[in-house]
Phi, psi and omega in degrees: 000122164258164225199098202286136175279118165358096183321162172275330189242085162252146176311326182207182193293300216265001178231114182299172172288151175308135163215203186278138173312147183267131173293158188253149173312129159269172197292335215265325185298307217268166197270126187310314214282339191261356162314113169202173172274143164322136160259149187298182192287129198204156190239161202047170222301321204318310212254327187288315176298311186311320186296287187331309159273017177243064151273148145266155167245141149214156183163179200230030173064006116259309173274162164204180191199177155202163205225124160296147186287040172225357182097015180247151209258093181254008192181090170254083176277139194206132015270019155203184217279339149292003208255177181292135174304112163277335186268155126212056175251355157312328192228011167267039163041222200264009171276116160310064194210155186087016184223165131247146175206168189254127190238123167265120209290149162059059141287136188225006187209152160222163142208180218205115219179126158304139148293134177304130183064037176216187176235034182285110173242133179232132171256118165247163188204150188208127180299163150302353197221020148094029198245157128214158164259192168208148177230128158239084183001043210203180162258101183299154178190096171222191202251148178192141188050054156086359183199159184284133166253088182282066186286178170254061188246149190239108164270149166240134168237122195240164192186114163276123197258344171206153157086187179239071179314161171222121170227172164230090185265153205235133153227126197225100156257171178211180200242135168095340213039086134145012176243132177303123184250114191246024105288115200222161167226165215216106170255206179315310168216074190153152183242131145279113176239109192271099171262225209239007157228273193299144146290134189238106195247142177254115192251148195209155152255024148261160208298111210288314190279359149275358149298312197294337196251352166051051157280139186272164180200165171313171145246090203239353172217186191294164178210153200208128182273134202210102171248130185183205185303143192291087155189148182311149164267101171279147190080184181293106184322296173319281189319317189283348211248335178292316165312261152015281184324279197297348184255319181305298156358285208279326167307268195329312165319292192296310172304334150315286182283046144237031186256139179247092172277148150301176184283335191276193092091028181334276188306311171307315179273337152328299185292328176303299186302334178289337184295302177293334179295336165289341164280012167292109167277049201326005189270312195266339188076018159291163188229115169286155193270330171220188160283321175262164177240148161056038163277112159295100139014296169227197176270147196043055176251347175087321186265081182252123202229088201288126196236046171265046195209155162269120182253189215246002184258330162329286191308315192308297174300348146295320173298290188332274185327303184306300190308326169291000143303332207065021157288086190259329177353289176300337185273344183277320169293328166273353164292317169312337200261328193284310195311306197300329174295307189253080200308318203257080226280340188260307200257158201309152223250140134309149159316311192235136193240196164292158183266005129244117226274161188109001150315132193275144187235030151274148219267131168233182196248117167281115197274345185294298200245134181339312195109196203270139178042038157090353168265119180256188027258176128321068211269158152194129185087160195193130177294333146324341181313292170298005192264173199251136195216069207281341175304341200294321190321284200278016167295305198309287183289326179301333192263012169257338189330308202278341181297349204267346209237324195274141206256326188312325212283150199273340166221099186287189191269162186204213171308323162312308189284309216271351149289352183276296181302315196300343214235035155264295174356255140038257188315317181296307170308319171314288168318331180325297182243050205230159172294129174230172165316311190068182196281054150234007169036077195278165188244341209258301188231182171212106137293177165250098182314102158009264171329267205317287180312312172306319169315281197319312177308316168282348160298313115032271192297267182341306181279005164262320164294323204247003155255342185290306176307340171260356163091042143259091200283327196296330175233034142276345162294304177319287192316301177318299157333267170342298192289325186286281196359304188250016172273328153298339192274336200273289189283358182295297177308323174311300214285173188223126181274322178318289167316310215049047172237158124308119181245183186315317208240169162270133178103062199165111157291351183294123232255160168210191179271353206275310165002316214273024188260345196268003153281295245281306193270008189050054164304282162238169175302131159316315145337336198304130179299298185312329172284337173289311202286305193303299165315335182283326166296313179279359173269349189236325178232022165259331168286110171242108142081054156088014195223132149318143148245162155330277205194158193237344174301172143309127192242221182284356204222348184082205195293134185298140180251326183267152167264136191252104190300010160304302191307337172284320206245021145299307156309302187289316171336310193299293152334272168328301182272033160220006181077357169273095186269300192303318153323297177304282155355298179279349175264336169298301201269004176285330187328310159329298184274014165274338185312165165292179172289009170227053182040043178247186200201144110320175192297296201235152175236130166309124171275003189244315182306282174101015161265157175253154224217162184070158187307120180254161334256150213273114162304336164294325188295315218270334180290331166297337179307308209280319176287334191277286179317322197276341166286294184303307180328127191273217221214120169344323206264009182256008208299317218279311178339296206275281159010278176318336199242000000 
C-alpha cells in the first residue's frame, strides 16, 4: 500500500496534515502466507498451544502487542514493553479477562494477515449473512518534525465492507497482572480505565456506551479505537486515525527497502527484521529477548521465565542479524544502552538487565493470572539477573566490533570506544576459565562452560584485531598474547578424546549444543576435523524426531522436552560452513514451515508434536531466519540465469 509522507506543517505532535484519503489494502497487498480460515475447535495440549501462539505482532519500538487471527488483543504490556499487562489473556487461562476484541454475531469465517512489509494487521471477519467487516491493527509510528513519533498507542480501525454486520465490542481490561480492571469513567469520547497504576484511556468514535454495556449494533460506517495515555486526542478520529494508518505503512514500507534482503526467503527475512527491530526499545536502545513472560518452555514444565528484558548475549544476535541487513541503527543505539548498562567499568557485568537499566529484576509470582493454557506459574522479574554469566564480556565486544569497520556509519569506533571496551576485556580474562551459570542458565550448578570461555576468548581475540587497526601495537600485542593462550587452554580442555566431540564444560564429557557456535566466533576453523566430528555428534545424539535439543541430561527441571530453537539454526549455520548446503537447505525450510501464520517463531519447538512453545516472539529464533538465508541464499545477480536455465 502506498502512502504520501507526512506534510512538514502539521499542527500539532499527535495528528498529521490533511491529506488524500489513504487507500484500503486490496487482497493482492496482504502477505499471502498467514491468510487463513478460523481454525476449528481441536483438543490437547499440542493444538491448544499451536492455536494459542498463531500470534501477530505490532508495535512501534515502545509499545507492542499481540493479536489472534480473529482481532482479539490478547497481551498489551503498558506503557512500555515491561509494565503491568493491561491486555493479558494470553496468560489468563480459561477466564475471559484482559482483552479487546471485535465480536462479529454468526461469524463463520476469518482471515488474518500483515499488510505487506509493514508491522501493520488486517482482519476480516465474515457472517453467516454475507456482512463482513475489517479490523485493522498497529502502533503508530513515522517521522514528524525531524524525530520519530512512536506515542504509546494502540489503534483499531473497524469497517464494514458487506451486508449489514452487527458486532460487539468488548474491552475488559486489567490491572495488577491479572485483576479486572472495573473502574471506568465515561467522558465525552472516551473511556477511562483506572486500575492501581497507569491510567489507560480509550478515545473512539464509537458509541461509549455500547462499548461499556458490550451491546451489540450494526455496524454501518467506519469507527476507530484509539487506546493509550489518559489525554486528550486531538483531531478527528476517523480522519486522524486514517492519516496514522497510511504513514505508519509508509514508514515501515520505506524502513524495508532499505534493508539489503538475500535472493532467497524475501519475505521470512523481512517479516524476522520487522519483528526484531520491535523488540528494540528505542528510547533507551536495550533489546528485549521476547514480548512475553512465562510461555512454558514445554507443557507443565514449570520453566516458565519472564524475557521481557534484555539480556546482553540476545541482543548481540539481534545486532548482529540487523547488520547483515545493512541495519546499523539498532546496533549504534544499543552500544548507547551497554555504555549506560556498563557505567561501572571494573565490576563484573549482569546478564540481564531492564530495558531501562538499574531497575530491580527481581522474580515474583503472579497470583492474578492462571497462565498460559492454565499452566502456571507467573513469573515477573527474573533471577538470571543475578546469576555469574561469563559469555556476556564477548556478547558485548561482538556487537561493537562493526562499528570499528563500517565505513558507513556517520561515527565509527575509534580509540575511544575501544578504551570503553578493555576493561570488559579484562574482566573476560579474568573470568575465562571460572565456573558460571552458562547460556542455558542452570539455577542448580555451575561449571566452567565452553560457550562462556569461547565468549571470553573472543573478546579478547577481537580487541587485539581492533587494536592492530587502530595502529596500536603494544596492545595489541597485550591482547594477542592473551587470546592464544587462552585459545589453547580452552580447546585443549574442551575436546573430549573418548566422545570425539567438544564438549559442554571444560573437563566434561557432556556433550551440548551451544558448542556448535565456537567456529562461527573462531575458537577453531570450521575445517577442523574436531568441529566435523562434533556436528556429526551432535546431528546423531542430540536430535529428537528431526529437532536439535539443547542437551538431553537432567537440568533443574529434569529432562528437557522441548527443542530450543536457536539451537537448529545453529545446527544449519554449522552445516553450511562444512559444505553440506543441501542438508542444510532441507533442514532450513522444514524450520520454516513451523512459524505461525503470520511468520514468527518462539523460543522452543515439540519434536514429536510440531508445536511451538516458550515466550513469543522469541528474538533469538526470528535472528536465525535471518542469519541462516543470508548464508545459504544464492546471489542476486544470479536470479535471471537460474529463471533462463
Amino acid at each position: 500500500m502506498s502512502a504520501p509522507e507526512p506534510r512538514a506543517k502539521s499542527p500539532t505532535a499527535r495528528k498529521p496534515a490533511k491529506q488524500t484519503r489513504a487507500r484500503r489494502t486490496p487482497s493482492s497487498e496482504i502477505a499471502p502466507r498467514a491468510r487463513r480460515k478460523t481454525a476449528p475447535a481441536v483438543r490437547g495440549a499440542a493444538a491448544l498451544a499451536e492455536q494459542a501462539l498463531d500470534l501477530a505482532l505490532i508495535g512501534n519500538c515502545r509499545i507492542a502487542a499481540l493479536v489472534n487471527p480473529t482481532g482479539r488483543i490478547v497481551w498489551w504490556c503498558y506503557p512500555r514493553f515491561d509494565s503491568d499487562p493491561v491486555f493479558s489473556r494470553l496468560l489468563a487461562g480459561d477466564e475471559e479477562k484482559g482483552f479487546c476484541d471485535i465480536v462479529l454475531v454468526d461469524m463463520v469465517h476469518s482471515t488474518s494477515a500483515y499488510m505487506r512489509n509493514t508491522a501493520i494487521v488486517v482482519t476480516e471477519l465474515e457472517d453467516s449473512h454475507g456482512g463482513r467487516i475489517r479490523i485493522t491493527d498497529f502502533a503508530p509510528r513515522f517521522d514528524m518534525f525531524e524525530r520519530t513519533f512512536r506515542p504509546p498507542q494502540i489503534v483499531r480501525r473497524i469497517e464494514p465492507l458487506a451486508g449489514l454486520p452487527r458486532v460487539q465490542i468488548r474491552v475488559r481490561p486489567t490491572h495488577g497482572y491479572g485483576r479486572p480492571t472495573t473502574a471506568q469513567s465515561i467522558g465525552s469520547n472516551h473511556i477511562r480505565y483506572r486500575g492501581s497504576g497507569e491510567v489507560l484511556r480509550l478515545s473512539t468514535d464509537a458509541p461509549l456506551s455500547y462499548i461499556a454495556q458490550e451491546t451489540v449494533f450494526p455496524l454501518t460506517h467506519p469507527l476507530a479505537l484509539v487506546f493509550g495515555p489518559d489525554e486528550p486526542f486531538e483531531g478527528a478520529i476517523e480522519q486522524t486515525t486514517r492519516e496514522f494508518e497510511a504513514h505508519t505503512a509508509n514508514y515501515w514500507q520505506s524502513w524495508v527497502r532499505s534493508l539489503s534482503v538475500p535472493l532467497e526467503w524475501q519475505s521470512a527475512v523481512i517479516r524476522a527484521a520487522i519483528t526484531l527491530q520491535l523488540c528494540s526499545f528505542e528510547e533507551t536502545g536495550g533489546i528485549v529477548a521476547a514480548h512475553t513472560t512465562s510461555i512454558p518452555e514445554a507443557p507443565k514444565s514449570g520453566r516458565n521465565w519472564d524475557y521481557r528484558y534484555c539480556w546482553l548475549r540476545d541482543a548481540y544476535f539481534v545486532v548482529q542479524a540487523l547488520n547483515q541487513l545493512s541495519n546499523t541503527q539498532t546496533m549504534e543505539s544499543y552500544l548507547g544502552y551497554v555504555t549506560t548498562v556498563a557505567h561501572q567499568l571494573d565490576v563484573p557485568m549482569g546478564p540481564v538487565h531492564s530495558i531501562v537499566p538499574g531497575e530491580d529484576l527481581t522474580e515474583i509470582v503472579a497470583d492474578g493470572l492462571p497462565g498460559f493454557l492454565g499452566m502456571g506459574p507467573v513469573r515477573v522479574g527474573n533471577n538470571a539477573a543475578v546469576q555469574v554469566q561469563h559469555d556476556v564480556y564477548g556478547s558485548v565486544v561482538l556487537a561493537a566490533t562493526q562499528m570499528f569497520v563500517d565505513e558507513r556509519l556517520p561515527r565509527m569506533g575509534g580509540e575511544s570506544l575501544f578504551r570503553r571496551l578493555e576493561p570488559i576485556g579484562e574482566l573476560a580474562l579474568k573470568t575465562a576459565l571460572k565456573p558460571d551459570a552458562g547460556i542455558w542458565e542452570y539455577r542448580g550448578r555451575t561449571r566452567i562452560h565452553t560457550y562462556s570461555a569461547a565468549l571470553c576468548w573472543a573478546a579478547i581475540d577481537r580487541l587485539g584485531q581492533i587494536a592492530a587497526k587502530l595502529q596500536m601495537e603494544p596492545r595489541a600485542r597485550y591482547w594477542s598474547r592473551h587470546a592464544n593462550q587462552l585459545r589453547r587452554e580452552i580447546v585443549k580442555r574442551a575436546w573430549n578424546e573418548e566422545t570425539r566431540t567438544f564438549a559442554g564444560a571444560l573437563d566434561d564429557p557432556e556433550l551440548d549444543a551451544s558448542v556448535l557456535r565456537i567456529a562461527e566466533v573462531g575458537l577453531v576453523p570450521a575445517h577442523d576435523p574436531r568441529f566435523a566430528s562434533t556436528c556429526d555428534a551432535i546431528g546423531q545424539r542430540l536430535i529428537r524426531n528431526g529437532r536439535i535439543m539443547r542437551y538431553t541430561a537432567d537440568d533443574d527441571f529434569g529432562a528437557p522436552e522441548t527443542a530450543f530453537l536457536a539451537c537448529n539454526f545453529w545446527y544449519i549455520e554449522a552445516l553450511v560452513a562444512l559444505g553440506r548446503g543441501d542438508e542444510a537447505r532441507d533442514f532450513f525450510t522444514g524450520l520454516l514451515d513451523r512459524r505461525n501464520s503470520f511468520g514468527l517463531l518462539s523460543e522452543d519447538i515439540h519434536p514429536k508434536t510440531g508445536a511451538l512453545w516458550g515466550n513469543f516472539p522469541q528474538t533469538y529464533s526470528m535472528a536465525g531466519i535471518i542469519n541462516v538465508a543470508t548464508r545459504l541464499s544464492g546471489k542476486w545477480e544470479d536470479v535471471w540465469c537460474r529463471v533462463s536455465s
